[in-house]
Each structure stands twice: as C-alpha cells, then as structure tokens.
C-alpha positions, 0 to 999 in steps of 0.5 A, spaced: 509 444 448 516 443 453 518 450 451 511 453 452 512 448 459 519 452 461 516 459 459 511 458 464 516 455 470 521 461 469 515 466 470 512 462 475 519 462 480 520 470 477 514 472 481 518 470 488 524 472 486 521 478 484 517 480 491 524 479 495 528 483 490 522 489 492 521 488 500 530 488 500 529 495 498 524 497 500 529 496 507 535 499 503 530 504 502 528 506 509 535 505 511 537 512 507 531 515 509 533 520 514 527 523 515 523 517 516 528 515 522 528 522 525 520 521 525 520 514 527 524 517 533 519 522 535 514 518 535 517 513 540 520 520 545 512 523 544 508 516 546 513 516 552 512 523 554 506 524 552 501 518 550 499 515 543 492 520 541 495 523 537 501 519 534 500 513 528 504 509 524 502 504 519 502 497 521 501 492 515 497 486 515 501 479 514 493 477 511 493 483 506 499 479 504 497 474 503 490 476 499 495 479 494 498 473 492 491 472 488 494 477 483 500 474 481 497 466 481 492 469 477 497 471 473 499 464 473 493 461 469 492 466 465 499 465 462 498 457 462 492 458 458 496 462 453 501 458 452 498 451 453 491 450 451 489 453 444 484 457 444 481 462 437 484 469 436 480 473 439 479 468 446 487 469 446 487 476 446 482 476 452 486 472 456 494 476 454 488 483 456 487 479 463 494 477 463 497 484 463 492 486 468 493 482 473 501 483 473 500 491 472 495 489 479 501 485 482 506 490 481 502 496 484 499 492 490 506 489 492 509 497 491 504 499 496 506 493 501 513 494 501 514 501 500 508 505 503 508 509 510 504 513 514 506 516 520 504 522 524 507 526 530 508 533 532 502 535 527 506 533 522 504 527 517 509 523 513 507 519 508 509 514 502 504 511 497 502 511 489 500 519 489 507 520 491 510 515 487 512 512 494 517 518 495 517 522 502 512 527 502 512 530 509 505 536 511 502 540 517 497 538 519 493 544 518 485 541 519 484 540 511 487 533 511 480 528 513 479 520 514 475 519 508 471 512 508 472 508 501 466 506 497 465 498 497 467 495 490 470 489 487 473 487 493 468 490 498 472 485 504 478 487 503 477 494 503 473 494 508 478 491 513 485 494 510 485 500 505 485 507 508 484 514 504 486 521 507 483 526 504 486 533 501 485 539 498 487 536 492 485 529 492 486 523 497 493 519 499 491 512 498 494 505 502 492 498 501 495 495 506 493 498 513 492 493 519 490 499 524 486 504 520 481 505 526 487 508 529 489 513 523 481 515 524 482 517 531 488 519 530 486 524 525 479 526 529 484 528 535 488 533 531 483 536 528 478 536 533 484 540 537 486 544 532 478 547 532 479 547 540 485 551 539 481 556 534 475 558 539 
C-alpha cells in the first residue's frame, strides 16, 4: 500500500511539472518562430494605421485553464482507485480505460492552450492547432475559410463560451481556448463580406 501510496504521489506532482515543461516551450517555440514575429508586427502597424476590423489574434482564456485541470485531477482518482481500492477484473479495467482517456484528454487540451495561435492581418491567417499538428500554417484568405458554430456536446458551457472552428474546403481548424471568438466571427465576416464587395 506505501509503494502503491508513492506511485500515486510521483504522478500527481508530475502533472505540474509536466504543464510547465509544456508552457516553457511553447515560449522557446515562439521565440524561433519568424513568421509569428513578423505577423505579430504587422498586426500592431495595421490597427495603428488602419483599425482593428480586419485584424485577430488569439487571446486565451485563464478560466479555460482552469476548466482543464479537470482532466488531469480526474486522472488522479481514477489512478487512486486502481491502486488503492481493490476492486474485480473487469471494474479495474474500466477505471485503466478511463484513466488513459483522461491523460490522453489532459495531453491534447494542454497542447492546445499553449501551443495553438490564431492571427489574421493583410488577408492572411496564421494558424496553429491540432489539425496542423501545432506547426505554422499560413493562408490567404480567399472567401472559403467561414466561422462555423460548433454543435453542443458534452461539455456544451464550455463550447459555447471558449471553442471556435474555422471551416475550409477541406475540413475545419479547431481551438479550444478562444477568449474573443466573437472577434474571429466578425472578423472573418468583414474579410469576406469585403472580398464579395471587391468582386461586384
């Protein structure tokens, strides 16, 4: 039991230590990353000059954070029940299956807070997130790339308030963190209605 008691404390203070490890290089990611830069100052120069309509970047949410954690402390129990309640074949395999979902769940929404970016200036959009496997994707905006409302699910708050997709010819870019996604959707409006405008 102290073994199992010692298992269960290594993996609990591994889960910060972990989540640091990931938001310092996410920084040292960032800093390398030209491209970002470069846009980054095209979109202070474009809202000085010109103004905000048509320009986004992402600003994630603290509360998102926060709701994350959820997964790693269900983590927690479920890998204190395994180890410290006995329990029959079948239940045990349960709580492992759930067990691996929840650190799986707690991998990919931690990768998305501190590695996904949005920003759009000059009719371009730059982009990181799971479908680009968070590497750099930069597009021209051309008309095909929508703000799409995402279903309700499981976790319908929490979509509602922070999760935004972008839709493409071929599929969507999604982010779970998004603390202005009313700014992508007007944003994304504006370019498009422009482009139409700029066809008639």
């Amino acid at each position: 039991m102290s073994t199992n008691i010692l298992y269960l404390l290594c993996f609990s203070l591994c889960i910060p230590a972990a989540i640091i490890l990931l938001y310092i290089y996410s920084i040292y990611l960032n800093k390398k990353d030209v491209k970002l830069k470069e846009m980054l100052f095209e979109v202070a120069y474009h809202e000085k000059s010109v103004g905000s309509d048509a320009v986004f970047v992402l600003e994630k949410s603290f509360a998102a954070l926060c709701f994350m954690c959820i997964l790693p402390l269900s983590a927690i129990g479920f890998l204190s029940s395994i180890l410290l309640v006995d329990h029959s074949f079948w239940k045990t395999a349960g709580y492992m299956f759930a067990f691996i979902m929840t650190i799986v769940g707690s991998v990919s929404v931690f990768c998305d807070y501190f590695l996904s970016m949005i920003i759009i200036v000059n009719g371009n959009m730059y982009i990181k997130c799971v479908k680009t496997l968070f590497r750099p994707v930069i597009v021209k905006l051309d008309g095909a790339y929508r703000y799409e409302d995402i279903p309700v699910g499981l976790f319908g708050l929490y979509s509602s308030r922070y999760m935004v997709s972008i839709s493409m010819p071929s599929g969507s870019y999604m982010v779970t963190n998004a603390n202005n996604k009313s700014q992508l959707r007007n944003t994304l409006n504006h370019i498009n209605s422009a482009l139409i405008d700029g066809r008639v």
